[in-house]
C-alpha positions in Angstrom: 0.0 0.0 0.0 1.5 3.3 -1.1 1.7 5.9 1.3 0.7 9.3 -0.4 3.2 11.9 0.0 2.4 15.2 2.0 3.2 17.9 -0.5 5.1 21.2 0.6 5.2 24.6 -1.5 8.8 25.6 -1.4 7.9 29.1 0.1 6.6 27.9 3.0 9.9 27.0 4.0 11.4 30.3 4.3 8.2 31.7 6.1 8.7 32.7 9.6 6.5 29.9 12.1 3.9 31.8 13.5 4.2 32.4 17.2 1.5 32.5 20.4 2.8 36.2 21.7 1.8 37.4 17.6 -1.5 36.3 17.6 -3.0 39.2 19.3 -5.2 42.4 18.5 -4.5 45.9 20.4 -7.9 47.9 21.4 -7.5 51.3 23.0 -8.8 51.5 26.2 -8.7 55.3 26.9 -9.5 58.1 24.2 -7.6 61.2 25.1 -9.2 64.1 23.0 -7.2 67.4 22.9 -8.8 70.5 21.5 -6.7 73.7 21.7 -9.0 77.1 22.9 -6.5 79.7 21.5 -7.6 82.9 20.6 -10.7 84.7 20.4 -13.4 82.1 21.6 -15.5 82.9 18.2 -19.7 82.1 17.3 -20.8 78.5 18.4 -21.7 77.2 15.1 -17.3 76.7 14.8 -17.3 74.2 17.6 -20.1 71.7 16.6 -17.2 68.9 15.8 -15.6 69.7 19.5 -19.2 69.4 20.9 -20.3 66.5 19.1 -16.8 64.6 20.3 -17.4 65.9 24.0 -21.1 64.9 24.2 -20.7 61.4 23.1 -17.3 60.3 24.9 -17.2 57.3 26.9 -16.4 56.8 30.8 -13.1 56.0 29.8 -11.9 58.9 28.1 -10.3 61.7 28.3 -11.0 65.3 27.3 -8.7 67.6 27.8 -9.2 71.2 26.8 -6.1 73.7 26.0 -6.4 77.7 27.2 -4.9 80.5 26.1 -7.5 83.2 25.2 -8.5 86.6 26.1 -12.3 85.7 25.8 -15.5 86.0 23.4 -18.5 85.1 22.8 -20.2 84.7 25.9 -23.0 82.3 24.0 -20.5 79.9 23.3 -19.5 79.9 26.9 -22.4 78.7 27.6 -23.2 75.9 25.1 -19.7 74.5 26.3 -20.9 74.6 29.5 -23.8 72.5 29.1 -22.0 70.0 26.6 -19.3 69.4 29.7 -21.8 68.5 31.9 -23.3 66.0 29.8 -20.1 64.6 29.0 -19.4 61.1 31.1 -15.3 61.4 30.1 -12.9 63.2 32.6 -12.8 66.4 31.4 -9.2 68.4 32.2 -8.7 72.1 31.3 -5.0 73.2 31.4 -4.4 77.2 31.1 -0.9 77.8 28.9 -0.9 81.6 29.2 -4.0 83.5 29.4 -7.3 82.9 30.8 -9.7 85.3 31.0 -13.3 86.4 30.8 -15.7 84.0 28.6 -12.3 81.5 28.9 -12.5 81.5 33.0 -16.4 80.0 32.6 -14.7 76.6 30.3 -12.5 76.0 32.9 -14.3 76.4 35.8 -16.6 73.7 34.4 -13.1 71.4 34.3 -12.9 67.9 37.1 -9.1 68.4 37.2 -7.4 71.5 36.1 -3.5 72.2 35.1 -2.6 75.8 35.4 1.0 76.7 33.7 3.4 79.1 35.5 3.3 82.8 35.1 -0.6 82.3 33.2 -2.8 85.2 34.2 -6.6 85.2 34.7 -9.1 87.7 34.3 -12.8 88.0 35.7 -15.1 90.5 34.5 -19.0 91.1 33.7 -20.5 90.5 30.4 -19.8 93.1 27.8 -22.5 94.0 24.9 -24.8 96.3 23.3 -28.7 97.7 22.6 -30.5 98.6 19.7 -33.9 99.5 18.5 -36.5 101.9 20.2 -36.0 103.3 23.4 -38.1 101.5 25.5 -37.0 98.5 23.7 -33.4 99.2 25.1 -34.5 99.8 28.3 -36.6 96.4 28.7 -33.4 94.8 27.3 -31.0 96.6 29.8 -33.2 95.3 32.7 -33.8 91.8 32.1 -29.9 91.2 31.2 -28.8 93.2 34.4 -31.1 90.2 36.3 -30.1 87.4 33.8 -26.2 88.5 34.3 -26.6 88.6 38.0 -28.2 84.8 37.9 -25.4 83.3 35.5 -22.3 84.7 37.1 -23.0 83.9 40.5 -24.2 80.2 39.3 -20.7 80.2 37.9 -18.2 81.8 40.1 -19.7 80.2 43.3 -17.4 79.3 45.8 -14.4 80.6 43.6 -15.2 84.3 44.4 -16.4 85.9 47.4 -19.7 87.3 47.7 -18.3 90.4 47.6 -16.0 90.2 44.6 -19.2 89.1 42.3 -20.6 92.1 43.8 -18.0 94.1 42.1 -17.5 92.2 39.1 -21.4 92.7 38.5 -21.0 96.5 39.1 -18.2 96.9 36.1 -15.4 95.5 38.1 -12.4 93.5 36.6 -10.4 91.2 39.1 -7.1 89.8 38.1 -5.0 86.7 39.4 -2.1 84.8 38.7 -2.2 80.8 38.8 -1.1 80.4 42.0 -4.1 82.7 43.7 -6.2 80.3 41.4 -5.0 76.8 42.5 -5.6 77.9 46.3 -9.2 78.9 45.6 -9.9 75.8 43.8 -8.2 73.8 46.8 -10.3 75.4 48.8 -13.6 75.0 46.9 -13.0 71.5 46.6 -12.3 71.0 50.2 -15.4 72.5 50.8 -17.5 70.0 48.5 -16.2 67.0 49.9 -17.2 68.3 53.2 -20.9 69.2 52.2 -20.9 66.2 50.1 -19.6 64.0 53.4 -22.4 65.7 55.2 -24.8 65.0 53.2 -23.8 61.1 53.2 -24.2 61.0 57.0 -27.7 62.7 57.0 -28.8 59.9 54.5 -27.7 57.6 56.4 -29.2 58.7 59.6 -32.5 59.0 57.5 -32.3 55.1 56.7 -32.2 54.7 60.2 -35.1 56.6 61.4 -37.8 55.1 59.7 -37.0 52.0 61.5 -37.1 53.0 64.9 -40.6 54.9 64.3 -42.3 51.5 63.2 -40.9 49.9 66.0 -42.5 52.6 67.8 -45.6 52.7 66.3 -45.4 48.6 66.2 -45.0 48.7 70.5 -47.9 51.0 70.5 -50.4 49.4 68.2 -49.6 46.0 70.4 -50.4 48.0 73.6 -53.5 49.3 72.3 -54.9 46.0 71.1 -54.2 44.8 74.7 -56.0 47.3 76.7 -59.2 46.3 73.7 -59.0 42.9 74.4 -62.4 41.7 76.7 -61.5 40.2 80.1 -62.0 36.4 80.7 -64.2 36.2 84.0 -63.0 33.6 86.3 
């Protein structure tokens, strides 16, 4: 009986044997998305990409958000504002040089910030203008000077004093270097893990309370029933 011969193709012998440690496939398991705020912070409708990326990132990443502008549109502020807060990625802000007006809002709305040496911040009201009919102006003029109030106290909250929003709001700028702005946002963080550890031990003691009153109750209703309940005669 013949045996049949195993044929070989001559190139396989010069082929490298395939080994265990090359058999594998390489996922990322962090995104780190970098977007570079330089300049004048322009009209909203030039960031839709940046939001679109920051909306939708995963737990896992990473946004981190480059400063070094004087300011601008304070509408755009805001939209970036809301789109960080939806994000579920770590969002980090790091200021390389200037940070100031609109720019301040974006990075208070950072989890971890990175502040280079010698940057300089700025804080300031909103500027802008009226037109149309007088009292068209005039209606304008009063329900901004209550809407500005209401935004940049929601913002600067436990960064600046109730008395430096107080001047900001009546025209006046206030200026810091990085190091003045790490130490407030030590101390604003300090103070959020302490509100936030107070608020854990009043849940807890909530847990605990309705317990106790249906023992309460429980001891009373049993008493009641007792004192109901007809005598036997003997």
């Amino acid at each position: 009986m013949q045996q049949k011969m195993k044929q070989i193709d001559i190139m396989d012998l010069f082929q490298p044997k395939n080994r265990q440690q090359d058999r594998f496939v390489s996922r990322a398991a962090v995104n780190i998305h970098e977007f570079y705020l330089c300049g004048n912070i322009d009209s909203a409708d030039e960031y839709i990409d940046w939001f679109d990326i920051i909306r939708h990132a995963g737990s896992t990443d990473v946004i981190r958000i480059i400063i070094n502008s004087y300011g601008g549109d304070l509408f755009t502020a805001i939209q970036f504002l809301r789109v960080l807060t939806e994000s579920e990625a770590t969002v980090i802000v790091s200021v390389e040089g200037a940070c100031m007006s609109a720019a301040t809002m974006i990075f208070l709305a950072a989890d971890q910030f990175e502040v280079s040496e010698h940057s300089m911040f700025m804080f300031h009201n909103y500027s802008g203008g009226v037109v149309g009919k007088g009292g068209e102006m005039l209606d304008q003029l009063q329900h901004e000077r209550v809407w500005s109030e209401k935004l940049l106290r929601d913002i600067y909250k436990d960064f600046l004093t109730e008395d430096e929003i107080k001047l900001m709001l009546n025209n006046k700028d206030l200026w810091m270097d990085g190091e003045e702005v790490i130490k407030r946002l030590e101390a604003k963080k300090a103070k959020m893990e302490a509100e936030k550890a107070a608020e854990e031990a009043e849940a807890d003691i909530e847990e605990v309370e309705p317990e106790v009153i249906s023992v309460g109750v429980l001891k009373k209703a049993v008493s009641k029933k007792k004192m109901q309940e007809p005598k036997e005669n003997g």
